[in-house]
FIRO-69329 format. One line per field, with one value per residue (C-alpha): x negated, y negated, z; chain. Coordinates in steps of 0.02 Angstrom, whole numbers, m for minus. Each point is the difference from the previous one (the first is absolute). Layout:
u: X|...
v: Y|...
w: Z|...
chain: A|...
//
This chain:
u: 0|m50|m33|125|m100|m20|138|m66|94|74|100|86|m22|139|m21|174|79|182|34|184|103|m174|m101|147|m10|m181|1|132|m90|m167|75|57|m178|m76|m175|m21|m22|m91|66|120|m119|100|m92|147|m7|128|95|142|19|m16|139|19|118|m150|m68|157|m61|m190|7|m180|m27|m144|41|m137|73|m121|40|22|m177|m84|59|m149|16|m168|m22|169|m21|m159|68|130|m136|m89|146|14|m137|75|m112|113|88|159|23|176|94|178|85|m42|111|m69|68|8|m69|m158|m57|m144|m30|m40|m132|m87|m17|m114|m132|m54|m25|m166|m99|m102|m145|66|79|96|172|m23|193|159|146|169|119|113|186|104|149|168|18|m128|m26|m38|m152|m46|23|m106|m136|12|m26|m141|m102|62|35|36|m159|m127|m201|m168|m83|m206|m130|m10|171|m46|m40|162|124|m98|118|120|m135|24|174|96|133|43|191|m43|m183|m78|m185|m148|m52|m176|m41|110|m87|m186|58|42|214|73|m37|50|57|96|131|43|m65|m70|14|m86|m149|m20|13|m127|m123|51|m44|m163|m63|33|180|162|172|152|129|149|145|96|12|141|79|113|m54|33|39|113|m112|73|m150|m55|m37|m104|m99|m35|m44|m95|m106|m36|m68|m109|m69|m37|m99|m96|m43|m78|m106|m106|150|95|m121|m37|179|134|201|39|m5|100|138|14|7|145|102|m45|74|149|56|m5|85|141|29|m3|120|125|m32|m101|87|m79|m168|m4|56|m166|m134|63|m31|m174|m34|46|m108|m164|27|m20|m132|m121|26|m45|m141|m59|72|m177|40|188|50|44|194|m1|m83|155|115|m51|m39|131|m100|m30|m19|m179|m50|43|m137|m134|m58|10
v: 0|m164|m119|m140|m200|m65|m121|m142|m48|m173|m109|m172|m155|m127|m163|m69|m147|m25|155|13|90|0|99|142|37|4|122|101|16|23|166|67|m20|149|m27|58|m149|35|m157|m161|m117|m149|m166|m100|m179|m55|171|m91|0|186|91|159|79|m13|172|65|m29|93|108|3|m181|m61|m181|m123|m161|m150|m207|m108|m115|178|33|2|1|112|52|82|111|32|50|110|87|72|65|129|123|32|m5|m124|m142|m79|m212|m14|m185|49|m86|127|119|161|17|200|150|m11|m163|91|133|m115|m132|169|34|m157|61|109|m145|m56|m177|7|47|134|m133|77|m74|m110|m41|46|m104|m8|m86|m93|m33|m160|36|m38|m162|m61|m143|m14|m59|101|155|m58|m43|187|39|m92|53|178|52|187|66|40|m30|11|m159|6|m135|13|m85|m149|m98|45|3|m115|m21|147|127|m17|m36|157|m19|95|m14|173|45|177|m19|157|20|49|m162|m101|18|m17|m164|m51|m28|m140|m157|m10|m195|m78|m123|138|85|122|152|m118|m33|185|18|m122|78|164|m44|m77|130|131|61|m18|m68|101|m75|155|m51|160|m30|m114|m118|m113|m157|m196|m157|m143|m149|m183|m144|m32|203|18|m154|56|186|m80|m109|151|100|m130|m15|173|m35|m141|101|138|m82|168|72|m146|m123|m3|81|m150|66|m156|43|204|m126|m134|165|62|m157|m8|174|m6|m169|61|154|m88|m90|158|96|m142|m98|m163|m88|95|m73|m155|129|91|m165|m84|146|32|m183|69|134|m65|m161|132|90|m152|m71|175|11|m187|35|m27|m184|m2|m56|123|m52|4|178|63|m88|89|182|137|79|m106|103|45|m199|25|129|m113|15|m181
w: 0|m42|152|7|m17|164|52|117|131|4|134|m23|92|4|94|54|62|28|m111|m96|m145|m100|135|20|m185|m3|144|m60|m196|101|68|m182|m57|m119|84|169|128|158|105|m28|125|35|57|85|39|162|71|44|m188|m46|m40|71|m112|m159|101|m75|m188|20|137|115|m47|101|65|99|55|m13|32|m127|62|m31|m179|m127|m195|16|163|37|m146|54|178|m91|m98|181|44|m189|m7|m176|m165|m84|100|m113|60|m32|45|90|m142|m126|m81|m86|m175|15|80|m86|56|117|m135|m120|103|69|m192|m16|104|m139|m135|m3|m85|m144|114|92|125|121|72|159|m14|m114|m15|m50|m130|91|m101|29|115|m71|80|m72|m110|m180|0|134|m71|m173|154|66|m175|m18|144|6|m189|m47|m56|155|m4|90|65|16|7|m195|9|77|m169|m82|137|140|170|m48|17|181|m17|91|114|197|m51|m47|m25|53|45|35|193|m48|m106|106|167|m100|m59|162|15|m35|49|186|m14|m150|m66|m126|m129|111|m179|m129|134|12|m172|m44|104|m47|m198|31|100|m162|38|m106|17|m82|m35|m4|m122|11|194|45|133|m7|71|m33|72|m24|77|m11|m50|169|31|m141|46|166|m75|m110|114|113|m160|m60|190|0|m170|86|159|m111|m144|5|m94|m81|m56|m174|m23|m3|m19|m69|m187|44|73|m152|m124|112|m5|m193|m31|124|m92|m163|84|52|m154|m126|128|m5|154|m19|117|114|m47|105|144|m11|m47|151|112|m102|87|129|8|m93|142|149|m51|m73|179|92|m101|61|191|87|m55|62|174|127|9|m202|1|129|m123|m149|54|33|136|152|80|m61|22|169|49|m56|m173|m49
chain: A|A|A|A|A|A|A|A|A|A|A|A|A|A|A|A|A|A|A|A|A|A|A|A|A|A|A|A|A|A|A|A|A|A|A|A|A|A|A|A|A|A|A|A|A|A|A|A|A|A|A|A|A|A|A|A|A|A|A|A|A|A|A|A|A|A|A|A|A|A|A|A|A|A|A|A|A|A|A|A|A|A|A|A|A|A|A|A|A|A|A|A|A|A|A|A|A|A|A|A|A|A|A|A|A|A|A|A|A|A|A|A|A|A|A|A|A|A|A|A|A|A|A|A|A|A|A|A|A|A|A|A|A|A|A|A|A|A|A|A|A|A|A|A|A|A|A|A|A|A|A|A|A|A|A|A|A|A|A|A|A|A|A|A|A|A|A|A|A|A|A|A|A|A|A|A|A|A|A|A|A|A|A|A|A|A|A|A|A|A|A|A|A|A|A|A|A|A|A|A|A|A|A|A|A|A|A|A|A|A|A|A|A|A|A|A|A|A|A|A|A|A|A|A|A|A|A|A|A|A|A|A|A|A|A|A|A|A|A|A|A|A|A|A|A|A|A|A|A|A|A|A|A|A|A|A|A|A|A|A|A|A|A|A|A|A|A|A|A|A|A|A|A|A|A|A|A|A|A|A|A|A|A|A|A|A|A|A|A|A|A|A|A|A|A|A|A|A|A|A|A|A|A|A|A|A|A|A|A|A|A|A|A|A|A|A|A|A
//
């Protein structure tokens, strides 16, 4: 008899905060999984906001209740990591939705893709679909950054693709133990953008990035102008605190060719009034994020203004 390929063993880890609707159907499509999962390892932030009847949608969940001051883009994953002894960790957000059964399947899949150069996979991701609530030219957007055919990210790719070759995303991305804990974790203290760091690092020290188009969540959001300025200021601050990764690479000219496309979008599928819609909250955006990029010149009060996590400003960094 031929011996069966070696399966490794995989848990999830799901920060949550305030967890609803979303988190229930995650758990619930989580247990209908093809791929065996070892543990569901929940980071919660604030008890007195768990709900106890989630148990009821993935039986054995393991819960650890943290405060909100102690929440970490980075380091909470990180602390969610010691407690898996599992080969493959999944990062999952608890607002995203599994498209099928095979979600799991399909990222473990990646792991056997290799660069040009042999690279082997630091981290595979997933394709994340708009949600049917979701706006127009949000969904082109989704498209955009997460279209239907999947690839493999190396070094090599930095002079054709430049910031997305670390662009990868812990909505759903499944990472290997082994290369994981040589490259150190994530970082233990970030704004946000705690995956792309890792990625970064991961891709200059000779690993790849997949990027898994057959595995799917569903995943989007329906931010008003002020939200995406704020998100925006807090990703271009976690650019400016890591020049080791980011400099050289500017975003600026990825987000001018997706406003470009999405307009013309809009106007071929019969909505150009929409257009105005989507420059104004462009502004919006490209406003936040040329003023987190400049926030070592910014008062203090203006900094609190413009992020969406105080609560990180509050333990010092500034």
């Amino acid at each position: 008899m031929m011996k069966e390929p070696h399966r490794p063993t995989l848990d999830v880890i799901i920060p949550t905060y305030r967890p609803g609707p979303k988190t229930a159907r995650l758990f619930s499509r989580l247990a209908r999984q093809t791929y065996p999962i070892g543990k569901v390892i929940v980071i919660n932030t604030e008890e007195p906001y768990w709900d106890e009847s989630l148990a009821s949608c993935y039986p054995g969940l393991e819960v650890h209740h943290i405060k909100k001051e102690a929440f970490d883009h980075g380091g909470t994953r990180h602390m969610a990591v010691g407690f898996s002894d599992a080969e493959l960790f999944l990062c999952m957000t608890d607002d995203a939705v599994p498209a099928d059964p095979y979600l799991v399947e399909r990222l473990v899949e990646g792991f056997a893709k290799r660069g040009p150069k042999g690279e082997r996979p630091a981290m595979v991701y997933a394709r994340q679909l708009a949600g049917k609530d979701c706006p127009l030219s949000e969904r082109y957007a989704r498209r955009f950054n997460y279209p239907g055919e999947g690839c493999v990210k190396t070094a090599a790719d930095i002079p054709r693709l430049g910031i997305k070759t670390y662009f990868g995303s812990n909505v759903c991305c499944a990472y290997d133990r082994q290369i994981y804990e040589a490259q150190g974790g994530f970082i233990r203290h970030t704004i946000f953008n705690e995956d792309m760091i890792y990625a970064g690092n991961a891709v200059q020290a000779g690993y790849a990035v997949v990027y898994q188009a057959k595995a799917r969540v569903f995943h989007s959001h329906n931010y008003g102008n002020m939200q995406q300025f704020c998100r925006n200021f807090d990703l271009a601050v976690s650019q400016a605190d890591h020049p080791e990764i980011f400099s050289g690479l500017p975003s600026e000219g990825e987000g001018i060719r997706l406003v470009g496309r999405t307009a013309a979008y809009l106007a071929k599928s019969g909505h150009p009034l929409q257009i105005p819609e989507l420059v104004v909250k462009s502004g919006f955006k490209y406003m936040g994020y040329r003023m987190g990029k400049a926030y070592r010149h910014l008062p203090d009060w203006l900094v609190r203004w413009c992020t969406a996590a105080p609560g990180y400003w509050e333990k010092g960094k500034k």
